[in-house]
C-alpha positions as CSV (number, residue, x, y, z in Angstrom):
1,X,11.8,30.5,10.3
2,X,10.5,33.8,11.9
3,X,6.8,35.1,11.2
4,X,5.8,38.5,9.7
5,X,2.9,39.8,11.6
6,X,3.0,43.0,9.9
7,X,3.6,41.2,6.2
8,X,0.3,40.7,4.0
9,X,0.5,37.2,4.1
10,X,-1.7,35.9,7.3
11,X,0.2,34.2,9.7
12,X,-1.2,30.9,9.6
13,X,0.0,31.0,5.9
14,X,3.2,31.9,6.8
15,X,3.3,28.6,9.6
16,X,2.1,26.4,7.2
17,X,4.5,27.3,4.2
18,X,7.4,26.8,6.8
19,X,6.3,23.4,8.1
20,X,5.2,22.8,5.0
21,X,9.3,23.2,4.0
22,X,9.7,20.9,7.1
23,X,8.4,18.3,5.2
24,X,9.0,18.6,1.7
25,X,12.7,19.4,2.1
26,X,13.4,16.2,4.6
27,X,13.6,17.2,7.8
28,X,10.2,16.1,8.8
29,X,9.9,12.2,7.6
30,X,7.3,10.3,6.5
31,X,6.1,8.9,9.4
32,X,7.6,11.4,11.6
33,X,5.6,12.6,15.0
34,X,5.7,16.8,14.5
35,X,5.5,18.6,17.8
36,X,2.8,19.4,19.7
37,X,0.1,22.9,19.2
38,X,1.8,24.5,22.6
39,X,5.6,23.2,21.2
40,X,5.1,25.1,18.0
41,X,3.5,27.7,19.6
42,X,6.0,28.4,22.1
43,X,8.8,28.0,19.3
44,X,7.0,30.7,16.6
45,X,5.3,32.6,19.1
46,X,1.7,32.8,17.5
47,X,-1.1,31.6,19.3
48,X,-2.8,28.0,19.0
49,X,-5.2,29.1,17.2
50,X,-3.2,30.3,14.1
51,X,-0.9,26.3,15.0
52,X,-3.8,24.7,14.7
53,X,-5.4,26.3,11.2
54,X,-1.9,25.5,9.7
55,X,-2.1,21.5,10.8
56,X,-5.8,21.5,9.6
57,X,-4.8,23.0,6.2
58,X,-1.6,20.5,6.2
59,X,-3.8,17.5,7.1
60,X,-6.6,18.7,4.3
61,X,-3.9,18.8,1.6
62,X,-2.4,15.2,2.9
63,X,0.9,16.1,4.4
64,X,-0.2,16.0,7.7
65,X,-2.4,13.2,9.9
66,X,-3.6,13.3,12.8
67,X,-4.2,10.0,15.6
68,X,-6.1,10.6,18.3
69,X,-4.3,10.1,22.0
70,X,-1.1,10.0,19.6
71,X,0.1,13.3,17.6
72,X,0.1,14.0,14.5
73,X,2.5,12.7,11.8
74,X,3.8,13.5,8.5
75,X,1.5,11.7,6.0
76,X,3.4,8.2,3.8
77,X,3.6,9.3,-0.2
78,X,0.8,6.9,-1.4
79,X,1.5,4.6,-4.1
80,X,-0.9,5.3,-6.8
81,X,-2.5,2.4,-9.2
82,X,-5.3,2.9,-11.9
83,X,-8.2,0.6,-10.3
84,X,-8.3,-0.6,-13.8
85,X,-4.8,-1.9,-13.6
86,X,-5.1,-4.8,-11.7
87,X,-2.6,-6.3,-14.0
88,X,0.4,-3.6,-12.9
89,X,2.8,-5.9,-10.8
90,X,3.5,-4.1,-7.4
91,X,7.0,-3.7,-8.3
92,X,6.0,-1.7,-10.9
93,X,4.0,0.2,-9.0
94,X,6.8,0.7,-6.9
95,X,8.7,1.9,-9.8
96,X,6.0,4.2,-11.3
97,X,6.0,6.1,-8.2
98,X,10.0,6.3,-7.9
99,X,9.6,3.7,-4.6
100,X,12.0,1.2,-4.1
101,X,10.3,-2.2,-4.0
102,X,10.8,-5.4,-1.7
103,X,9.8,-8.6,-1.0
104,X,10.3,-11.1,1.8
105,X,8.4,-14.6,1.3
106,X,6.9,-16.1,3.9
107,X,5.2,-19.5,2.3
108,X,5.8,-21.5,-0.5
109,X,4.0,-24.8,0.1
110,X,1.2,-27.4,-1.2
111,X,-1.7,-27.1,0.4
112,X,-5.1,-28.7,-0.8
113,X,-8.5,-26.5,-1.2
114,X,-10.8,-26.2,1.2
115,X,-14.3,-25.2,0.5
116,X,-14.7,-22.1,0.4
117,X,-11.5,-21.2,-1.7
118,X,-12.2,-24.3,-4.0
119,X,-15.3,-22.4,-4.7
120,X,-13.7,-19.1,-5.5
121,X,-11.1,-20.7,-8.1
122,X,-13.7,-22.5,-9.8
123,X,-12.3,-25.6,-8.6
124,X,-12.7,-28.7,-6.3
125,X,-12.3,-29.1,-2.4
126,X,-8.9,-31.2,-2.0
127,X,-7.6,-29.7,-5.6
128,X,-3.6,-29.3,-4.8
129,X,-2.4,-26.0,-5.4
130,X,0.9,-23.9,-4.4
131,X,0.2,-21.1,-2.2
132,X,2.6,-17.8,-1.9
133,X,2.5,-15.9,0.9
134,X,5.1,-12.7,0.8
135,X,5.2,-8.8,2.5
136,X,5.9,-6.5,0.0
137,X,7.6,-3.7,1.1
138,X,8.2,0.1,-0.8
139,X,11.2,2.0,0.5
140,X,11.3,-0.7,3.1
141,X,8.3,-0.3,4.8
142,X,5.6,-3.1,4.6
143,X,2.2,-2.4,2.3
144,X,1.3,-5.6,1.1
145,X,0.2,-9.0,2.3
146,X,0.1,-11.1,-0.4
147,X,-1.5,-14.6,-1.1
148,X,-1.5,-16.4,-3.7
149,X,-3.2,-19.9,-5.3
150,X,-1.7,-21.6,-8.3
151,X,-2.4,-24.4,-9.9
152,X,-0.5,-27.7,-8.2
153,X,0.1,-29.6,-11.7
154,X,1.5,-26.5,-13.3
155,X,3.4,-24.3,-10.7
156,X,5.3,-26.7,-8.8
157,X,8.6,-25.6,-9.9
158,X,7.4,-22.0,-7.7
159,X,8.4,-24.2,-4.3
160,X,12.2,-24.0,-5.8
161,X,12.6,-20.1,-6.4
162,X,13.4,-17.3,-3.7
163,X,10.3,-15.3,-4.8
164,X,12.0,-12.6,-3.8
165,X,11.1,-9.9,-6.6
166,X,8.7,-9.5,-9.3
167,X,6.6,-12.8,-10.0
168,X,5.7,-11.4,-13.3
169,X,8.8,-11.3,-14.7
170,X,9.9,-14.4,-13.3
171,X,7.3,-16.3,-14.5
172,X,7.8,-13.8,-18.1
173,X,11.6,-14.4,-18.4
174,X,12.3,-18.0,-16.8
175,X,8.8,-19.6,-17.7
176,X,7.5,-17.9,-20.6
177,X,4.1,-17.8,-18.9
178,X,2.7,-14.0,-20.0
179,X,0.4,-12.9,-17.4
180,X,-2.6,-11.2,-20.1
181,X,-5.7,-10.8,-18.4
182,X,-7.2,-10.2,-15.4
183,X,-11.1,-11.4,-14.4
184,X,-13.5,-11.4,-11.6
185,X,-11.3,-8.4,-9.8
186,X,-12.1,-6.5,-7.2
187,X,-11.9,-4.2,-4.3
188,X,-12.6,-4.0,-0.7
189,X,-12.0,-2.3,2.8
190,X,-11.7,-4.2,5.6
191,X,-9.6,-3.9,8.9
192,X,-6.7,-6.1,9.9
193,X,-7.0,-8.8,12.5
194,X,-4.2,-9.4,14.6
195,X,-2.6,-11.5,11.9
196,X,-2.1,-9.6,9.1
197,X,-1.5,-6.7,12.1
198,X,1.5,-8.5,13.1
199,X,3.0,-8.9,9.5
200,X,2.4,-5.7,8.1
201,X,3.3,-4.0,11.9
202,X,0.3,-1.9,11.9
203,X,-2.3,-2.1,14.8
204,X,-5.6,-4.4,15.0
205,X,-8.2,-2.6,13.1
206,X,-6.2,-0.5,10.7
207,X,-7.6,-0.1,7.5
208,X,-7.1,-2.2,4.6
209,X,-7.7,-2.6,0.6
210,X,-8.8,-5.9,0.1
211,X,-7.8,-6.6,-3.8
212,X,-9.3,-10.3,-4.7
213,X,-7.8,-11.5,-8.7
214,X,-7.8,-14.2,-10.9
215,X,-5.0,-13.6,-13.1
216,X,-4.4,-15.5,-16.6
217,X,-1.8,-16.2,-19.3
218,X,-1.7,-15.6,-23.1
219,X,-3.6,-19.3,-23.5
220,X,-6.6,-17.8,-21.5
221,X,-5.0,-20.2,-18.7
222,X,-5.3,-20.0,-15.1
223,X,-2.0,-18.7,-13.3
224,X,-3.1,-18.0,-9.8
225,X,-5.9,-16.5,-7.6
226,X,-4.8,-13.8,-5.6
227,X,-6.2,-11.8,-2.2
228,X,-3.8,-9.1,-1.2
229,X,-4.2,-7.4,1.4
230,X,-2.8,-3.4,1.4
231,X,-2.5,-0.9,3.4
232,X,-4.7,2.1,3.0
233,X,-2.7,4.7,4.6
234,X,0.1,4.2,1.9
235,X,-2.3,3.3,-1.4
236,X,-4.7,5.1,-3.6
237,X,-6.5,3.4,-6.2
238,X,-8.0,5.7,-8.6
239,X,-9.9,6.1,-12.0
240,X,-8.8,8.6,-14.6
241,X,-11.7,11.0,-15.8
242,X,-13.8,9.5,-18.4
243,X,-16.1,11.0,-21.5
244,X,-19.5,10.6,-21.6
């Protein structure tokens, strides 16, 4: 790419159209350190000053981010959800946004309720239940920390499958258990302790969605309790516009 000074177009328009091609044609990945101010300023002969309008406008728009003492990378394509969708499965989300989805499962176990969560289902402290615990990933890289509370009595038959895909369609096609409804939902942000750092290879602190759900079937049943947590960096929740 060579720039114009003598075209109308301003040269920092002219950088960032080309980097902007950088990116949206592949050569820059998602995730992908650019080069430096002085690198591209050395390479396109402008000054900094006309680098550094193009990043700001890049990172404005969402293609660009920058981290401080690091670089600045080529922005992750967000996978978008209505807020009031709490009910769209993540591999559907996935789908919607033309991501591949996966899933490794971590836990599949009994465990009985402590307080707190005991309180939170609506149930009692030592109440059995099977709890999940998976990484979703989209286009392999890890999003979502999900866990997961189901009833003990009901769900038992979840500690023989792989859990390895949708759990909505498993539950739809195998069990005939229609997930219909959705109550109590909601959203938070919080950071990640070194935990859920560790599983979703992000550093301490990053921030995180914090999506807490009760989920229920067509008999107005309890399936499970869910607290995922997502990263924010590669999610958007969003409303559509609505009339007064």
């Amino acid at each position: 790419m060579k720039l114009n000074s003598e075209q109308a177009v301003p040269l920092y328009q002219q950088l960032k159209n080309g980097l902007l091609h950088e990116i949206l044609s592949g050569s820059w990945k998602p995730g992908q350190k650019i080069p430096t101010e002085a690198e591209l300023s050395r390479q396109y002969h402008v000054s900094r000053i006309t680098v550094r309008r193009a990043i700001e406008e890049l990172c404005m728009e969402n293609y660009l981010s920058r981290h401080q003492g690091k670089g600045t990378f080529v922005r992750y394509h967000k996978i978008q959800r209505k807020l009031i969708h709490t009910l769209m499965s993540f591999s559907r989300s996935c789908k919607a946004n033309g991501m591949v989805c996966g899933t490794k499962c971590l836990l599949k176990k009994r465990i009985l309720l402590d307080q707190e969560t005991a309180d939170e289902m609506g149930w009692f402290p030592g109440d059995e239940v099977i709890f999940t615990q998976r990484i979703r990933f989209a286009d392999d890289v890890p999003i979502m920390l999900e866990n997961n509370y189901f009833p003990g009595d009901r769900f038992a038959f979840l500690l023989d499958e792989a859990l390895d895909g949708s759990l909505f369609d498993l539950l739809s096609e195998k069990y005939h258990i229609q997930v219909t409804s959705s109550k109590e939902s909601y959203v938070d942000v919080v950071r990640a302790n070194g935990i859920i750092a560790k599983q979703l290879q992000v550093s301490i602190g990053e921030p995180l969605f914090f999506l807490f759900t009760k989920n229920y079937d067509q008999d107005g049943r309890l399936v499970h309790m869910g607290k995922q947590y997502i990263l924010g960096e590669r999610y958007r929740f969003y409303l559509d516009d609505m009339e007064s």
